[in-house]
Each structure stands twice: as structure tokens, then as C-alpha cells.
VOPAGU-2260 file (C-alpha; in pm, 1 decimal, decimal comma):
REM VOPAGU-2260
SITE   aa  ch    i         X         Y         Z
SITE  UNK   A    0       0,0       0,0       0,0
SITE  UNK   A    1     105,0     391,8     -82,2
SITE  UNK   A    2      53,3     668,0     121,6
SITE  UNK   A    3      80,3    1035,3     102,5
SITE  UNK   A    4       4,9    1276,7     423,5
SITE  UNK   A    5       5,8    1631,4     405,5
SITE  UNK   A    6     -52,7    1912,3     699,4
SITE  UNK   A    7    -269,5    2218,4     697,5
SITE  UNK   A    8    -301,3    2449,3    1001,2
SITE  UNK   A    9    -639,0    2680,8    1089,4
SITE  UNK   A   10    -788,8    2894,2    1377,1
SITE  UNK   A   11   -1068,7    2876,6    1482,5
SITE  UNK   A   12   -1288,9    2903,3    1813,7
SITE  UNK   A   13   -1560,9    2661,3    1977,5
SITE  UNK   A   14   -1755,1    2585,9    2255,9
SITE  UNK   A   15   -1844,3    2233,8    2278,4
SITE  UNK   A   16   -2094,0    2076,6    2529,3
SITE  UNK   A   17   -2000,4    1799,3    2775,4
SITE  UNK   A   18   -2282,3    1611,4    2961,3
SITE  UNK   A   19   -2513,4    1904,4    2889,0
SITE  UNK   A   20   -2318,6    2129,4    3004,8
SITE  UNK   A   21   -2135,4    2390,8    2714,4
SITE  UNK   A   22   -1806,0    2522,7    2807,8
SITE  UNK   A   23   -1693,6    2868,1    2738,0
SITE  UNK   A   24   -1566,5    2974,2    2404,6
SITE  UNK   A   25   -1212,3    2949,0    2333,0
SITE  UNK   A   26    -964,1    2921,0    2003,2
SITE  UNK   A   27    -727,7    2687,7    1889,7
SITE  UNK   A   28    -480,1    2675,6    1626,9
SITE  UNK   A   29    -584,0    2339,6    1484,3
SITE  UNK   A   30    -323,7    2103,2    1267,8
SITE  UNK   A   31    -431,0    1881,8    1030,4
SITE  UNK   A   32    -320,3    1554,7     855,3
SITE  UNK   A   33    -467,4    1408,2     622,3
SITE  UNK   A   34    -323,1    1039,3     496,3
SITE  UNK   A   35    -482,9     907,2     202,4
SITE  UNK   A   36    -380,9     531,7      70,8
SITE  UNK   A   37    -395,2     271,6    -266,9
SITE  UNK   A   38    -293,7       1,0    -345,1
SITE  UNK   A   39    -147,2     110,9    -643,5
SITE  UNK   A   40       4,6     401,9    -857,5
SITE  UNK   A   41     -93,3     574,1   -1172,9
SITE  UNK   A   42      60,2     580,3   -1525,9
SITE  UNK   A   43     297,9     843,5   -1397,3
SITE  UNK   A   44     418,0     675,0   -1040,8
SITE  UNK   A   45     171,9     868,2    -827,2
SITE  UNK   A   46     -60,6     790,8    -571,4
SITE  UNK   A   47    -233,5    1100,7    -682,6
SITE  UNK   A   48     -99,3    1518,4    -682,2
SITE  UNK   A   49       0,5    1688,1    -357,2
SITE  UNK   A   50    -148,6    1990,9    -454,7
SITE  UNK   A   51    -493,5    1819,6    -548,9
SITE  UNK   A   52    -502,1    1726,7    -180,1
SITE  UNK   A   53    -382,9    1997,4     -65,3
SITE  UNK   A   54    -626,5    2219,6    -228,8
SITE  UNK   A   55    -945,5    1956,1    -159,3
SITE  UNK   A   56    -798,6    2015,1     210,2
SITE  UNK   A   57    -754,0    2382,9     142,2
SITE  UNK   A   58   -1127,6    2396,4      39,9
SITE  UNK   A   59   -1229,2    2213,6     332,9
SITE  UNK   A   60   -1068,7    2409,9     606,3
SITE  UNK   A   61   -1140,3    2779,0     454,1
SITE  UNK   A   62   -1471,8    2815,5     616,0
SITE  UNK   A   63   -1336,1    2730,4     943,3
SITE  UNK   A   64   -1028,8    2974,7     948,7
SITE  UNK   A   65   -1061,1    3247,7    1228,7
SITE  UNK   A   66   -1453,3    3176,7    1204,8
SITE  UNK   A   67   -1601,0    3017,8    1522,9
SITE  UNK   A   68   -1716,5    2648,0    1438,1
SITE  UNK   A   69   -1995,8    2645,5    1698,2
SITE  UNK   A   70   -2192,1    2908,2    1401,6
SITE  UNK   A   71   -2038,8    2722,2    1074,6
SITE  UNK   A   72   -2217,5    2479,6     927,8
SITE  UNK   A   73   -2178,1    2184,8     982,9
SITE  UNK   A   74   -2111,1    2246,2    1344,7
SITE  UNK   A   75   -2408,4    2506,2    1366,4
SITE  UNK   A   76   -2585,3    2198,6    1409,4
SITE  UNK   A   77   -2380,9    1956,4    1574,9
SITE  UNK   A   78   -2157,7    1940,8    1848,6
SITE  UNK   A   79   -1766,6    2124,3    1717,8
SITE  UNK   A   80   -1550,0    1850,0    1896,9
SITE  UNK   A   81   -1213,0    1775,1    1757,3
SITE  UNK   A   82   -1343,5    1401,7    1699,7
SITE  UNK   A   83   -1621,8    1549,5    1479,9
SITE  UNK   A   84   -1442,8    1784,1    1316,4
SITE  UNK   A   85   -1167,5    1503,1    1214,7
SITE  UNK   A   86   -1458,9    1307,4    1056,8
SITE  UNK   A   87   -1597,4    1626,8     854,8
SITE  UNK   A   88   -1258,5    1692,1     700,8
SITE  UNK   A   89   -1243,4    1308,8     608,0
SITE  UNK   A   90   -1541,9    1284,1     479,7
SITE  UNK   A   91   -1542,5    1616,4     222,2
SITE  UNK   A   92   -1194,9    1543,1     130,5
SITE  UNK   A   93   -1237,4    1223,2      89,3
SITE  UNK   A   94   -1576,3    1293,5    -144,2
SITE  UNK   A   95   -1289,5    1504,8    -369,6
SITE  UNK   A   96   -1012,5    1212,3    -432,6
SITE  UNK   A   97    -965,1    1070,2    -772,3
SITE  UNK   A   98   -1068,2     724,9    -776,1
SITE  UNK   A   99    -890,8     430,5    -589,4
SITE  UNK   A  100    -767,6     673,4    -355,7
SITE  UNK   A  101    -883,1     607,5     -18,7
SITE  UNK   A  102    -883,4     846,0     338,5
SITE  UNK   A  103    -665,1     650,0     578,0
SITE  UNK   A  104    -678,3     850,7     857,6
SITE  UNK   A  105    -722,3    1274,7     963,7
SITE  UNK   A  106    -559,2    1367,9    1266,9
SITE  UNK   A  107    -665,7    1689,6    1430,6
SITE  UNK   A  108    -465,2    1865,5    1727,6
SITE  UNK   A  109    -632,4    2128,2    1873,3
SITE  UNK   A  110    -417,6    2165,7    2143,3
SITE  UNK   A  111     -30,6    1983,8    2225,7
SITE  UNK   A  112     -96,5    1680,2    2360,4
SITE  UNK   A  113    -446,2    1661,7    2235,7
SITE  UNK   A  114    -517,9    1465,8    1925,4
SITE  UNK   A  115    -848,8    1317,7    1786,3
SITE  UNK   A  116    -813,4    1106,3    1478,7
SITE  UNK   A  117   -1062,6     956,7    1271,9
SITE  UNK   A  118    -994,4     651,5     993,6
SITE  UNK   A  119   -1312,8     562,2     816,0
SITE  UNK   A  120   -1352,9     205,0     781,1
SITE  UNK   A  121   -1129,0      79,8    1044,8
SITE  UNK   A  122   -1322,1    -105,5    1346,1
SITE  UNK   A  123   -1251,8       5,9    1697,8
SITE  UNK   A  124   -1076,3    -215,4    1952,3
């Protein structure tokens, strides 16, 4: 299997609620990886472009950037946590990759030491 990653970083604020309970608003500078995977190459040894990732990721992100999450969609509606926002970016960038190329995992810190990560298709343990 081939793999690419790349990084992006964004600001943004939230305020997510725990148990009912909504803590205050506060920013982050959030990094993100993206790894995307195949099982093979194209015609011209690639797994795909760097830059068509990085500008699906690009895309992706832009709403978010010094916005506050809690009032852009989709986390107007649903609760901004890093673990949900590590699925959104999966999920659009993923919708944007040229065929046979897969999301293997998005990482999102929002903080040092604190890391949610999502990887579509993988069962928990």
C-alpha cells in the first residue's frame, strides 16, 4: 500500500458541550493531517498530486479559518468536537479524491498533547 500525508493548520474558536453542560468559548490553532492510501500508482508513479489534496484540504478548512465552528455549518448543528471535526474533514476530502484513492486517517490537534483522529472504515478495539 502507498501513502501520502500532508498538513494544513487553521484557527478557529468553539464551545463544545459535555454532559449538557457547554463550556466557554475558546480558540485553537488546529493542525491537520490528512493520509490518504492505494494500493497502487498511476501511469505516472503517483498515488495522486500533492497539490490536489492539498487544495481539496484547502477547500475544506477555509470556512473554518478564524470563524467560530460552533456558528459554521456543519457544526451550527452539531456538536464542534475535535473528533467530529476530524470526521468532517475526512469525509469532504475524501468525497474530492480521484478514484482508488482512499482516506486512511485525519488527525486533528487542537491543542499539544491533544489529538483526535478519525480513519473511516477501520473497526474500533
Amino acid at each position: 500500500m502507498f501513502e501520502l500525508r500532508i498538513q494544513r493548520t487553521f484557527s478557529a474558536a468553539h464551545a463544545i458541550v459535555m454532559a449538557g453542560v457547554r463550556e466557554p468559548m475558546h480558540g485553537h490553532n488546529w493542525q491537520v493531517t490528512v493520509a490518504v492510501c492505494a494500493d497502487t500508482l498511476d501511469s505516472d508513479g503517483l498515488l495522486c498530486d500533492f497539490h490536489l489534496l492539498q487544495n481539496s484540504l484547502d477547500e475544506v478548512i477555509q470556512p473554518f479559518n478564524n470563524r467560530s465552528l460552533n456558528e459554521t455549518a456543519p457544526f451550527d448543528r452539531i456538536n464542534p468536537t475535535a473528533e467530529l471535526v476530524a470526521r468532517h474533514i475526512a469525509e469532504q476530502v475524501g468525497a474530492r479524491l480521484p478514484s482508488g484513492v482512499r482516506i486512511k486517517e485525519v488527525r486533528v490537534v487542537e491543542a499539544p498533547q491533544c489529538e483526535a483522529c478519525f480513519a473511516p472504515n477501520q473497526v474500533a478495539r
